[in-house]
C-alpha positions as semicolon CSV with decimal commas, in nm:
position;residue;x (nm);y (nm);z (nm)
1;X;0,000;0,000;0,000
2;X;0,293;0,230;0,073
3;X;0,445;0,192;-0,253
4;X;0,089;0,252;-0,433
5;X;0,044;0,567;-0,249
6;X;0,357;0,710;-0,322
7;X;0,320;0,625;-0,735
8;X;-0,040;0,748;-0,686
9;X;0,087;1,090;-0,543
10;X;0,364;1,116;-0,838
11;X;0,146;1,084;-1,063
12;X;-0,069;1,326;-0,905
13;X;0,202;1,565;-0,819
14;X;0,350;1,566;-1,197
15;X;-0,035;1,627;-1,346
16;X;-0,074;1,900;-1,138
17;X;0,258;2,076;-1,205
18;X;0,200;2,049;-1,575
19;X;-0,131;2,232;-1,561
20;X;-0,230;2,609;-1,502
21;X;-0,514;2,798;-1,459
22;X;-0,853;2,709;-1,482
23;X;-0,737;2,354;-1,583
24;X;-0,495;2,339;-1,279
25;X;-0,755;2,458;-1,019
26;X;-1,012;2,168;-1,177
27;X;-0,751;1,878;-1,101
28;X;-0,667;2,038;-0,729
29;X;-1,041;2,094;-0,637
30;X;-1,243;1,792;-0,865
31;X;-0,970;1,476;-0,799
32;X;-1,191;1,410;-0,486
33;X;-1,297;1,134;-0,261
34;X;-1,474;0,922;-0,582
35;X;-1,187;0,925;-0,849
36;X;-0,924;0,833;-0,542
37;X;-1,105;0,522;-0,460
38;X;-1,123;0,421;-0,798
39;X;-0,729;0,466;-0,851
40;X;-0,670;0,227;-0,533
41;X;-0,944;-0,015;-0,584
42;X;-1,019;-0,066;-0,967
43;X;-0,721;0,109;-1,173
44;X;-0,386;0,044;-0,981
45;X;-0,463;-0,310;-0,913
46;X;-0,625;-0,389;-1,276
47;X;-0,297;-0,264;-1,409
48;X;-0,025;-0,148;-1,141
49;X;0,076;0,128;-1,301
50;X;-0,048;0,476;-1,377
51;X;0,040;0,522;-1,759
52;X;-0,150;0,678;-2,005
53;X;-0,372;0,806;-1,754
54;X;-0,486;1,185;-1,697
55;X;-0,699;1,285;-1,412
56;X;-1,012;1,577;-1,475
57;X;-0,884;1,560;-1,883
58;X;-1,032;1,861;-2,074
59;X;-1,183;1,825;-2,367
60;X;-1,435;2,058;-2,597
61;X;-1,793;2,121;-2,536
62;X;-2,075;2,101;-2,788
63;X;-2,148;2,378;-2,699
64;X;-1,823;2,548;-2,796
65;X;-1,711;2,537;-2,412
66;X;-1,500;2,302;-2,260
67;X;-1,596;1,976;-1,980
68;X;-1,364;1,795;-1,776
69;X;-1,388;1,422;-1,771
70;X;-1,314;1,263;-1,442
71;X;-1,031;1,039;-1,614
72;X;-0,860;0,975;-2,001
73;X;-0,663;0,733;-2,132
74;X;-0,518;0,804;-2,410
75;X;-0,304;0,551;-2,581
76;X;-0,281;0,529;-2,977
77;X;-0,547;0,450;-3,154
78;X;-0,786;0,485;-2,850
79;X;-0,919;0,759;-2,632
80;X;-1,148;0,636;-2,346
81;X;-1,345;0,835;-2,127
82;X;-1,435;0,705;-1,761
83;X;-1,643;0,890;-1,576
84;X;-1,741;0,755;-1,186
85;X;-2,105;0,879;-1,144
86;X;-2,241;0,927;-0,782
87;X;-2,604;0,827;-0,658
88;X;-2,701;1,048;-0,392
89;X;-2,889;1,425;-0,275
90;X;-2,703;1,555;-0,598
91;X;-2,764;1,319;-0,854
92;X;-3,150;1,301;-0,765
93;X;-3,165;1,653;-0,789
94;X;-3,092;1,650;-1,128
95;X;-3,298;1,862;-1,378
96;X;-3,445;1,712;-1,672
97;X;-3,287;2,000;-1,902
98;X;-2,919;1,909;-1,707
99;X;-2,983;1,486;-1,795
100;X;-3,087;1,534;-2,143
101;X;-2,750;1,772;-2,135
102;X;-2,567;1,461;-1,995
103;X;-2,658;1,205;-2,252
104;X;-2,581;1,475;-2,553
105;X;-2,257;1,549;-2,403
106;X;-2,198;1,180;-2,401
107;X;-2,315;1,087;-2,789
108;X;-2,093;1,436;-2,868
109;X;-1,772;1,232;-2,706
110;X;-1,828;0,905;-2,918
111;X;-1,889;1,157;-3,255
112;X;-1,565;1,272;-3,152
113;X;-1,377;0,942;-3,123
114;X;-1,388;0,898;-2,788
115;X;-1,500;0,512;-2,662
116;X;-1,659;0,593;-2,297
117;X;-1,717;0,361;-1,962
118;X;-1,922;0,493;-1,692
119;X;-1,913;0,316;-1,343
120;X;-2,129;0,392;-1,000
121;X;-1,951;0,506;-0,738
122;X;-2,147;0,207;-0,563
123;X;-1,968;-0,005;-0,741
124;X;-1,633;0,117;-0,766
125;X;-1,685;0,092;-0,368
126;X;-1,830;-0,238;-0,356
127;X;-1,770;-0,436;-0,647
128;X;-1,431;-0,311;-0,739
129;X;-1,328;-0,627;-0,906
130;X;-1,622;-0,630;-1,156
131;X;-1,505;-0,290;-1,244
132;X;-1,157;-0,424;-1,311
133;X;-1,270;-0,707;-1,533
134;X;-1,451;-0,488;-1,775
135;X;-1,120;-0,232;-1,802
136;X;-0,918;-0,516;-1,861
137;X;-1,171;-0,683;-2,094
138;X;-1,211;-0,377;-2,310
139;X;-0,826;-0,277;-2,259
140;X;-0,765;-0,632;-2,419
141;X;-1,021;-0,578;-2,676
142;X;-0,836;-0,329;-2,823
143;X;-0,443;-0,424;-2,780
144;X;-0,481;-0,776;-2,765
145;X;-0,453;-0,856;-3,138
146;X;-0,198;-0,562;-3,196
147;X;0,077;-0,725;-2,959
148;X;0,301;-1,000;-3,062
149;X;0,211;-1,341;-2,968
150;X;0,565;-1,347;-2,697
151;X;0,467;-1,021;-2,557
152;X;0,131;-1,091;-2,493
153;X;0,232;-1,394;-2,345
154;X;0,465;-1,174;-2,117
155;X;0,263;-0,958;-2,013
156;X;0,004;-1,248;-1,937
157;X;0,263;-1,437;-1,702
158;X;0,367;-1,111;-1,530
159;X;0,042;-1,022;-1,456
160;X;-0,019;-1,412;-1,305
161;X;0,271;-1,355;-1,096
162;X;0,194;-0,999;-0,930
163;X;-0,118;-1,200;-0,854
164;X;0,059;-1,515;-0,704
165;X;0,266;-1,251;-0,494
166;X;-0,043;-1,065;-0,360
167;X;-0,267;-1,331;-0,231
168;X;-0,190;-1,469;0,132
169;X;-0,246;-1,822;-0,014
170;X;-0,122;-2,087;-0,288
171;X;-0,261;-1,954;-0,643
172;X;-0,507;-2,178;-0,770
173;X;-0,642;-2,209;-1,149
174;X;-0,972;-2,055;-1,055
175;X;-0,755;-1,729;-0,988
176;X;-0,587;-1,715;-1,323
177;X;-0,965;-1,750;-1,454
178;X;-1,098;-1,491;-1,275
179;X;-0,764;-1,253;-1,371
180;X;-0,753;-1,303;-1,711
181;X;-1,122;-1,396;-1,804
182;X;-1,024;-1,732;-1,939
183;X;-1,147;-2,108;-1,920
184;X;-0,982;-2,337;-1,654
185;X;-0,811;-2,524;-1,981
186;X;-0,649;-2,218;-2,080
187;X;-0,562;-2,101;-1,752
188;X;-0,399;-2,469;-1,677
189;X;-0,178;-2,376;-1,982
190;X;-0,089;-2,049;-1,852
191;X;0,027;-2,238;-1,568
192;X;0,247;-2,498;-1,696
193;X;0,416;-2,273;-1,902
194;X;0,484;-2,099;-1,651
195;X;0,639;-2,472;-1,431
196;X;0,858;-2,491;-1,699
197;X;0,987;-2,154;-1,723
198;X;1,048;-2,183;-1,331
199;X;0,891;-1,880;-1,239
200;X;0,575;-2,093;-1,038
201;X;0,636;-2,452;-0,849
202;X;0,319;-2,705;-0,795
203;X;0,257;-2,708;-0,426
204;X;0,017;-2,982;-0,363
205;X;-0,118;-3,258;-0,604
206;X;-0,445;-3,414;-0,683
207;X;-0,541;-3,744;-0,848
208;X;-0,522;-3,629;-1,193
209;X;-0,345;-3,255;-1,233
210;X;-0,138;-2,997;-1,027
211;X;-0,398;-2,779;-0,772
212;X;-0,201;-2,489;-0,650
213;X;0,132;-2,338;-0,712
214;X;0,342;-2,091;-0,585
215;X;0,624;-1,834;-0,674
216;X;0,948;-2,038;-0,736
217;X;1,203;-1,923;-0,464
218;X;1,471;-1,917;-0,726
219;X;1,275;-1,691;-0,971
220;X;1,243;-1,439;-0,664
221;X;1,636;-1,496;-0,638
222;X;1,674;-1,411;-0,954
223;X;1,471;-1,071;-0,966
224;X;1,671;-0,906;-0,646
């Protein structure tokens, strides 16, 4: 957690300094409460790191003014808008004339090129993995095909092992499914590839097929 919140306020720190005005007040006074939370419990650990992302990200207005979305990422040949949307006194008190506003801003973003996401702050709060799994869905969507076969599979094994290193237990094939959104069969490949590469060692058997695994002491070695 200590290392997060030192990247997280980095990141922050270098936004801020490369902003001025009216966009530079927006970041200190609108990065609140909501688009923290969802940097510690859907972004960071969806994708432990902070690249390509811009906090309150200024863009043009239909009407020939200027909005701040709450977060971009912009990485060629994407631009996605995410937007954490509260339910609460303020939201209910919303106008007719100011939600027919909201969905025209919205269909003016996707005219523009912009893909968009929109998440509750209910469920950035509560269901913070379900949030995760649709980023990294639609994140894979579109720079899936576009990597080389051995990078994806590097990046697939890295992110298996960050996981493996987290959790307080043995990693089990059910947790590579859930990860990477794949069937058990896949996920069992994942696995031995990674046996053989010596980065994971089986920890207990079954009848028919390895159950859990851990990080291989040597790989850990290795990386130090």
């Amino acid at each position: 957690m200590a290392a997060f919140r030192l990247l997280y306020e980095q990141w922050l720190d270098r936004h801020i300094g490369q902003r001025k005005g009216e966009r530079k007040r927006r970041l200190v006074e609108g990065h609140g409460h909501a688009e923290n939370l969802f940097i510690e419990k859907v972004w960071f650990p969806a994708f432990r790191q902070l690249d390509h992302l811009h906090p309150e990200f200024e863009v043009a207005d239909f009407r020939d003014g200027s909005r701040f979305l709450d977060f971009a990422y912009i990485r060629n040949p994407i631009r996605l808008a995410i937007e954490i949307d509260g339910y609460g006194p303020h939201s209910s008190k919303i106008s007719r004339t100011q939600f027919s506003d909201s969905l025209m801003r919205q269909n003016h973003l996707m005219i523009d090129g912009w893909r968009v996401l929109r998440f509750s702050y209910d469920d950035v709060n509560e269901r913070p993995r379900m949030c995760q799994q649709i980023l990294q869905q639609f994140l894979g969507s579109q720079f899936g095909e576009s990597t080389p076969q051995s990078d994806r599979s590097n990046i697939v094994e890295t992110e298996v092992l960050r996981l493996a290193l987290r959790l307080q237990r043995s990693l089990r094939p059910r947790d590579v499914c859930d990860l990477l959104q794949v069937n058990k069969k896949t996920a069992y490949l994942i696995l031995r590839r990674m046996v053989e590469k010596q980065s994971l060692q089986p920890v207990g058997r079954g009848e028919q097929r390895v159950r859990c695994y851990s990080v291989n002491p040597i790989h850990i070695n290795e990386k130090k």
